[in-house]
C-alpha positions as CSV (number, residue, x, y, z in Angstrom):
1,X,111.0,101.4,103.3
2,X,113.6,102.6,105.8
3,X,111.5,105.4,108.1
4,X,112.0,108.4,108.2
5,X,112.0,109.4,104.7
6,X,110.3,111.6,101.9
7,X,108.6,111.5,99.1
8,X,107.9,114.1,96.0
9,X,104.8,115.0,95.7
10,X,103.0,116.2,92.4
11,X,103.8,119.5,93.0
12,X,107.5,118.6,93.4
13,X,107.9,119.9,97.1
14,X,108.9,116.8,99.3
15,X,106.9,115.7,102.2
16,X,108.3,113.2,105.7
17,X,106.8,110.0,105.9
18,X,107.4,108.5,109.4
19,X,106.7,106.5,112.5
20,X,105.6,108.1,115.8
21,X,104.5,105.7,118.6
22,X,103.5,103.2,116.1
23,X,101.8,105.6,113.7
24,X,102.3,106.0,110.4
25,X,102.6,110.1,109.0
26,X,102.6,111.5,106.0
27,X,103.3,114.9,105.7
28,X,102.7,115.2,109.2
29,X,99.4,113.3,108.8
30,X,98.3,109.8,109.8
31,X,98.0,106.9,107.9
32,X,94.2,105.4,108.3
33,X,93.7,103.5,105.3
34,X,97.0,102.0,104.1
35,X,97.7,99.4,101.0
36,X,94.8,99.9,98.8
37,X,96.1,98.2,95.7
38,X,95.4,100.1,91.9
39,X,96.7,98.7,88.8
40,X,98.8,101.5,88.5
41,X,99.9,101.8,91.8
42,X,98.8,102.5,95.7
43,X,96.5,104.6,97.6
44,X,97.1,105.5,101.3
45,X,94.2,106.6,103.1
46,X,94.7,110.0,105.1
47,X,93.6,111.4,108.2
48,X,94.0,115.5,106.3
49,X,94.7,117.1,103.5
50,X,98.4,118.1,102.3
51,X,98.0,120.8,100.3
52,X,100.0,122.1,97.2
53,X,100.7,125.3,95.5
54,X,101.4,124.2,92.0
55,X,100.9,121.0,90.0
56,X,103.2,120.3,87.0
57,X,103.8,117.0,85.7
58,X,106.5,115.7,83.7
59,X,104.7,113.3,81.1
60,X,107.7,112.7,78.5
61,X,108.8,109.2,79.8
62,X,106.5,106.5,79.4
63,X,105.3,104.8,82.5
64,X,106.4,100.9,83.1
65,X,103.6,98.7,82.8
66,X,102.8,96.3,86.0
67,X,101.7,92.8,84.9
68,X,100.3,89.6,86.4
69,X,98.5,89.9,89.9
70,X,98.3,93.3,88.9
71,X,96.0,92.3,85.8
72,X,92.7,92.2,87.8
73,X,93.0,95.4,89.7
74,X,91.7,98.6,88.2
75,X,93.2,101.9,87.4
76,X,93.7,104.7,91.2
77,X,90.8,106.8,89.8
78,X,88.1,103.7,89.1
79,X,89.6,102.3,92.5
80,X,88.9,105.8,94.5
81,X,85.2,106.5,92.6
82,X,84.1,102.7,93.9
83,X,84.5,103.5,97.5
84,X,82.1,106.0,99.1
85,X,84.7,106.6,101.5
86,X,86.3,108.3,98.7
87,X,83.3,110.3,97.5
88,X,84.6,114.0,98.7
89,X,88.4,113.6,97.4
90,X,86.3,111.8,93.9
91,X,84.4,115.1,93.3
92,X,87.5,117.5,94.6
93,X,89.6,115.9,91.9
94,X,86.8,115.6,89.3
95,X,86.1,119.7,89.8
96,X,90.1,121.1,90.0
97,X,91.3,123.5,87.8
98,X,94.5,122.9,87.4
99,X,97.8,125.4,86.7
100,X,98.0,126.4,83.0
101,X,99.6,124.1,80.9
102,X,99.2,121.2,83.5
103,X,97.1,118.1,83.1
104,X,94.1,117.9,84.7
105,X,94.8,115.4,87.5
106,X,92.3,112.8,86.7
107,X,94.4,112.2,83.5
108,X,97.3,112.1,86.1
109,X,95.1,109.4,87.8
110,X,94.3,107.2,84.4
111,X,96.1,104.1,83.9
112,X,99.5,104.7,84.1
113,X,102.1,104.5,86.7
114,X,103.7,103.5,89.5
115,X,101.6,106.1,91.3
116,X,101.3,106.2,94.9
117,X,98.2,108.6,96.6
118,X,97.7,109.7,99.9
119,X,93.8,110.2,100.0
């Protein structure tokens, strides 16, 4: 990926991802944990939170499905709920309420994707 650039977030607003001094930023926050592989896509661990006003998700076209070395990995959510590291963003997720008429975003986080998370 060609730096700087942005990314859509759930929400649909777009956040910078770039490189100060040799640091990786995210919506203006820094990349601690980077490259954790999912079987449905790739979690980037976060120095912050980036918060968002609204969550809607488009579900009417079906996700590709990732095969091969991707086979043994397991689903973002499973991946997140094995690491204690992840314990506070885990029950966070587990407890929203999201908008009406949005999914909840642990069914955002089931096995689907390309899905990439900053955490």
């Amino acid at each position: 990926m060609e730096l700087p650039a942005e990314a859509g977030t759930l929400a649909g607003n777009m956040v910078k991802i770039e490189k100060v001094d040799g640091t990786i930023l995210v919506g203006g926050r820094k990349v601690i944990m980077p490259d954790i592989m999912a079987s449905n896509g790739v979690i980037h661990g976060i120095d912050g939170v980036i918060l968002e006003t609204t969550v809607a998700i488009d579900t009417t076209e079906a996700p590709a499905t990732v095969t091969g070395i991707m086979d043994d990995l397991k689903p973002i959510g499973e991946t997140l709920s094995l690491d204690p590291d992840f314990s506070t963003l885990v029950a966070a997720v587990s407890s929203a309420v999201p908008p009406a008429g949005a999914k909840p975003i642990t069914e955002v986080l089931s096995p689907q994707g390309p899905i990439t998370v900053g955490a």
